[in-house]
N, C-alpha and C positions, 0 to 999 in steps of 0.2 A: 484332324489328322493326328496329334500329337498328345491329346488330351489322355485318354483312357487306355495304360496298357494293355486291360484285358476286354478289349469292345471284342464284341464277337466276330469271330471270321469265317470267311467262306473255306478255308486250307479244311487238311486234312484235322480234327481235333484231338485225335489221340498224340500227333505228333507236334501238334502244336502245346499240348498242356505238358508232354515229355522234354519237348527243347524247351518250353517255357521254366520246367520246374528245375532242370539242371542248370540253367544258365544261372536264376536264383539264389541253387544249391552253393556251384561255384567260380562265378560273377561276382554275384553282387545283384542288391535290387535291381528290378527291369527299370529304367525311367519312363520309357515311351517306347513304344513300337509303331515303325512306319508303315501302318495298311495299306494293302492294294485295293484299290475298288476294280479294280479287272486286272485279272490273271490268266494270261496265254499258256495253254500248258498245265503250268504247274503253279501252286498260287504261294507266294513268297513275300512273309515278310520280315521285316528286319529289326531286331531285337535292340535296343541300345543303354548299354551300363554304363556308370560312370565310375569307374577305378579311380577311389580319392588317396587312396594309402600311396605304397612307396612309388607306383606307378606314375599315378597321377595321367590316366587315360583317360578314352572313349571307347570301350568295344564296342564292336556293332557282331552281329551274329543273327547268320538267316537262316528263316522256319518253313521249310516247302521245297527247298530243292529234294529232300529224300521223299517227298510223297510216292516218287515212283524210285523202281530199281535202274539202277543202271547194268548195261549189256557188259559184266566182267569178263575178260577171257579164265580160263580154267586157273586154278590156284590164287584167288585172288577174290573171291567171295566177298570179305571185310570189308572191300569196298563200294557193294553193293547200293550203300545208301551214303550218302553224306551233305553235310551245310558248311558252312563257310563262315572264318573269320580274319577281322579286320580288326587291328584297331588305330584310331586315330587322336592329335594330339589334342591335352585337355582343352585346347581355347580353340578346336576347328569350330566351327559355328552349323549347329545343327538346328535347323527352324525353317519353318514356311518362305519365310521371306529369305534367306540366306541362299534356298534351293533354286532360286531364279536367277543364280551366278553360278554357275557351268563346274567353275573352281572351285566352288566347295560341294557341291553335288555329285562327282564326278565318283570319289569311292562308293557310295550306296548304287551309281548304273553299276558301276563294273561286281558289286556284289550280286545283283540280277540278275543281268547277262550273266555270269559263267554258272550262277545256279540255272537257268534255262540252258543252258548250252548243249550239256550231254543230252538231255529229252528231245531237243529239237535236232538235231545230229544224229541223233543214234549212235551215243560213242560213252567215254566213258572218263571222266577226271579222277585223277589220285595221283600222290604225292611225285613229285618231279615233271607234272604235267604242266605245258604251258602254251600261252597263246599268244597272237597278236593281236593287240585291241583292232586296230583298224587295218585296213588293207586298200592298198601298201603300209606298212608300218611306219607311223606316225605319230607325235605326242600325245596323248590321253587324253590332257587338257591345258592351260593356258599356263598354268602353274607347275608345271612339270614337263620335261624331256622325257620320259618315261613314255614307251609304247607298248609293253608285254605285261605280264603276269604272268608266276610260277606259281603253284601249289607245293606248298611243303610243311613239313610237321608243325604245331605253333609250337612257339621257343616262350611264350610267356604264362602257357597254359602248363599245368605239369603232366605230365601223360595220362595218367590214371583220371584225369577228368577231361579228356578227349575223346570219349565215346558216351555218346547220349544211349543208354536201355530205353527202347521202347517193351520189348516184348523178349520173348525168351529165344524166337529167332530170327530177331529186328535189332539190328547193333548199329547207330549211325554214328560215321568219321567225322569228327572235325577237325577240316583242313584251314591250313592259315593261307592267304591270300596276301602274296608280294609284287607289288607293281615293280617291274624290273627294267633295264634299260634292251634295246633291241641287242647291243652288241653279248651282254651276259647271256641272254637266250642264245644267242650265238654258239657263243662258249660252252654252255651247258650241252647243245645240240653236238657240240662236237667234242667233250668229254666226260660229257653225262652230268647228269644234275649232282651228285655226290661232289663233284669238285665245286658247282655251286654254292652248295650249302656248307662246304668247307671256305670259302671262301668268305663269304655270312656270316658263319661263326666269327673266323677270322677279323671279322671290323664288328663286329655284333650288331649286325642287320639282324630285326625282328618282325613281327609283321605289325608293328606298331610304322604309321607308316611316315618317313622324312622325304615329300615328294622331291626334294633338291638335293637329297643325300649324294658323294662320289660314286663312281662305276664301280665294282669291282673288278670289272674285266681289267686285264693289263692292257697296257696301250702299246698296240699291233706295229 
C-alpha cells in the first residue's frame, strides 16, 4: 500500500500525473500515496509530503475528487474542479498498522468523504463551504471534540500555487480542509464564514491540523 508512489492507478491519469507533478513542483517529494483498490464514484487518492523545513509537517493532498465537474451555480466556474488539503503534525503516524486506530486514520476518511461528497449529492464544495461529519453532530473521533469541517483558502500554501493546470480549460482549486467545532459552524452559519476565517487569522488556525486546538467561537 505504502511502497511505490507512482504504482499505477485506476484514476483518471492525466490528472493524476498533473496533481502528482505540482504537488512535487511545490511540496515537496511525494513519499507515499495511499491507493484505492476500489473507488465509488470517483477514484481518490492521497498524496503524502513530508514538510521538513521551517514547517515541519505532513501534507496529505487528494488526487480524484476533480475527475468529474461539479454542478457550479452561474459566476462561479473556478470552481468547477477541485482536491483537498490537509496537513498534519510531523509525528501523526502514518502506516498500515497505525490506520487500525480510528485516531489516527480519521483525517485521510474525512479527506475521502468530502472529495466524494459533491459527486454523490449532486452539489458542489468551495470555499466557506461546510459540513457535519455525522448526523446528529458528533465528535469525528476519539481524539477530538471536533464534528464539522469548513473549506477555506490554505493559509500555508501561497496562492499562486493553489491551482493545479491541467489543460488550457481544466484549472483545479485547492481547498484546505479545517476540522471545526459544531458551535464555529454555528457562528459562521450565522455571520458567514468571513467572520470565520477572521477569527482564524485572528489565533492563526491553519489547516495544519491541532485536533484539541480552543473554539473560536465566543462563549454564548
Amino acid at each position: 500500500m505504502l511502497k511505490n508512489p507512482f504504482r499505477k492507478s485506476k484514476g483518471d491519469l492525466k490528472i493524476i500525473k498533473s496533481v502528482g507533478d505540482h504537488v512535487e513542483a511545490y511540496f515537496g517529494k511525494i513519499d507515499f500515496v495511499m491507493h484505492e483498490k476500489e473507488s465509488p464514484i470517483v477514484h481518490v487518492d492521497v498524496y503524502v509530503v513530508h514538510d521538513m523545513g521551517q514547517r515541519k509537517c505532513q501534507y496529505l493532498i487528494t488526487s480524484g475528487m476533480s475527475e468529474k465537474p461539479m454542478p457550479v451555480p452561474d459566476g462561479a466556474s473556478d470552481g468547477r474542479f477541485a482536491e483537498l488539503v490537509i496537513a498534519l503534525p510531523k509525528e501523526w503516524p502514518l502506516s498500515p498498522e497505525a490506520f487500525k486506530d480510528e485516531a489516527n486514520y480519521w483525517p485521510i476518511r474525512l479527506l475521502k468523504g468530502l472529495a466524494r461528497y459533491p459527486h454523490e449529492n449532486k452539489t458542489w464544495m468551495y470555499e466557506g463551504h461546510s459540513a457535519h461529519w455525522l448526523n446528529p453532530p458528533a465528535p469525528i473521533a476519539s481524539n477530538t471534540s471536533m464534528t464539522s469541517v469548513v473549506l477555506l483558502r490554505p493559509r500555508l500554501i501561497p496562492e499562486e500555487n493553489q491551482y493545479v493546470h491541467v489543460r488550457k480549460n481544466k484549472h483545479i482549486r485547492l481547498w484546505g480542509v479545517y476540522p471545526a467545532y459544531h458551535e464555529e459552524v454555528d457562528l459562521k452559519e450565522r455571520q458567514g464564514s468571513g467572520k470565520l476565517d477572521e477569527l482564524f487569522d485572528r489565533d492563526g488556525i491553519t489547516e495544519l491540523l491541532d485536533p484539541r486546538r480552543p473554539s473560536v467561537a465566543p462563549v454564548m
